[in-house]
N, C-alpha and C positions, 0 to 999 in steps of 0.2 A: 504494500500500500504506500503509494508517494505521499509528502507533505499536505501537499495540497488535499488531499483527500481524507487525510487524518484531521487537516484542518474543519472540511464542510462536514464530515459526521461528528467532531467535537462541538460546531455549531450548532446542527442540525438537534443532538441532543440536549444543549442548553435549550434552544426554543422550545425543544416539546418540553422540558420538565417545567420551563417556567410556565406553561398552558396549563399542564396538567395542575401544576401548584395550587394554581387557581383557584380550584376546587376543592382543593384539598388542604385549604391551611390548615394551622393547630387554631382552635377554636380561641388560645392566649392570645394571638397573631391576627384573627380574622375582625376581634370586635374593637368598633372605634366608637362606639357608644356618640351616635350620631341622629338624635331623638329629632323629635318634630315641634311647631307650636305654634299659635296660633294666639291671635290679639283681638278682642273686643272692647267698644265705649257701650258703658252702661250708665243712664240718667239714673243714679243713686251713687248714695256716699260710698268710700270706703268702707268704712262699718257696718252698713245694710248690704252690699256685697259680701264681703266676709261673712257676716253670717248667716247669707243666703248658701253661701258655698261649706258652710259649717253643717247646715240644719239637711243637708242631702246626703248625709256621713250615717241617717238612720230613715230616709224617705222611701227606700225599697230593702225594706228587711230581708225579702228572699236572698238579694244580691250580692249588698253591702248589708257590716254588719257592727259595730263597736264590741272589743274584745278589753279594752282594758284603758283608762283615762288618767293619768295624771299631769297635773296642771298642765304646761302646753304639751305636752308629749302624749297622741292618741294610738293606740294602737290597732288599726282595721283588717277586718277579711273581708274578700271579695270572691266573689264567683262569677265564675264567663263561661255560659253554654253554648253548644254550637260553632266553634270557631273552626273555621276553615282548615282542614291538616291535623289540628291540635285536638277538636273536639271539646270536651267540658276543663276547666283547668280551675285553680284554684291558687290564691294567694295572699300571704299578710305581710301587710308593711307597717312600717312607721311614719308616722303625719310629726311634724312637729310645728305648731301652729308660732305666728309672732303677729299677734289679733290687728289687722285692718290693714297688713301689708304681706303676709306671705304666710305658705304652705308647704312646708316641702317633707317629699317623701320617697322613701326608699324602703326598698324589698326584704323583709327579714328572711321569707323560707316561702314558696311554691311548689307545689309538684311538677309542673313544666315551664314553668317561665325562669331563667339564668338571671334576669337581673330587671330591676323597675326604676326606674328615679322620675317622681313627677314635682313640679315648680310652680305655684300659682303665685303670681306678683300682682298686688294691684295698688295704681300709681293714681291720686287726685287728677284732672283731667285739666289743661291750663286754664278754663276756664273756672275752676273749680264749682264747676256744674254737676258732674260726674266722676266715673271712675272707668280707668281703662286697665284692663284685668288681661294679664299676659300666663298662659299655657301651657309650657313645654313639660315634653314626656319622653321618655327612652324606655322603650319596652323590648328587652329580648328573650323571644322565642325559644329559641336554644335548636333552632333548626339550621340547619350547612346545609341548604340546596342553595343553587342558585340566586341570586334577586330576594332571597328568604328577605334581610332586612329592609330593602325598599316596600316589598309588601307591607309588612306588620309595619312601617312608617306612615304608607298609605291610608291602610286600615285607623291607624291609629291616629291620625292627622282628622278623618272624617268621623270619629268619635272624639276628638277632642272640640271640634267645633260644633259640634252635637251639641256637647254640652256646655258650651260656654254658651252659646245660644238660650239651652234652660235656665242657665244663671241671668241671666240678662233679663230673661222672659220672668220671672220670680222676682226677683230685686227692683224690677221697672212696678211691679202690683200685678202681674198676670198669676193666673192657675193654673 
């Protein structure tokens, strides 16, 4: 075998493993925790937002559920039926409230979801008319197919505006 030829199958090998790679990273390697989010104006205070977004932590018992409360620090389970791939899953995280500007929370333990971190920020509006109520969420599946994270970002993008929407629609005086 001449140089040249050692050369293009030593090449020829680097490209396919870096393909193959692709699909195959180590799960430590593949996650870059790159969530989604989404921003709402709500004609209400920060205050009546907040504990609009407080008071949906026990509005569907079957779903969500309060497992243990102290002072800001709440601890919830959730339950998701139906999901695509995944089927029914289930999860509890940590809410750590700081009342009329933020929420945030992260995944203690799941049977199938790798990791949660959700953020609600909500900021006086310039005109201090309102409250503008910011979203973000990082939900990982724990699935290595392809496009896996773009989906569940998808997904997750059109349930986060879902409900900031309900927030809005409650906080404004609707039912």
């Amino acid at each position: 075998m001449t140089s040249a030829e050692k050369l293009r199958l030593c090449l020829l090998a680097v490209l396919v493993g870096s393909f193959i790679g692709q699909f195959f990273t180590p799960p430590a390697m593949a996650e870059k925790k790159e969530g989604v989010e989404a921003t709402i104006d709500v004609q209400a205070s920060p205050q009546k937002c907040f504990e609009t977004i407080v008071g949906q932590r026990t509005a569907e018992p079957a779903k969500r559920r309060v497992i243990s409360q102290d002072g800001n620090r709440t601890v919830l389970e959730e339950k998701f039926t139906g999901l695509p791939v995944i089927g029914d899953a289930y999860m509890q995280y940590e809410e750590i409230a700081t009342p009329y500007s933020s929420l945030v929370a992260h995944l203690i333990k799941s049977d199938k979801f790798k990791a949660f971190e959700s953020r609600w920020t909500l900021t006086a509006t310039a005109d201090a008319k309102g409250t503008s109520i910011r979203l973000y969420t990082y939900l990982n599946t724990g699935l290595w197919l392809p496009f896996a994270q773009q989906l569940t970002n998808r997904q997750t993008h059109q349930d986060i505006t879902a409900r900031l929407g309900l927030i809005k629609r409650l906080a404004e005086g609707g039912q």
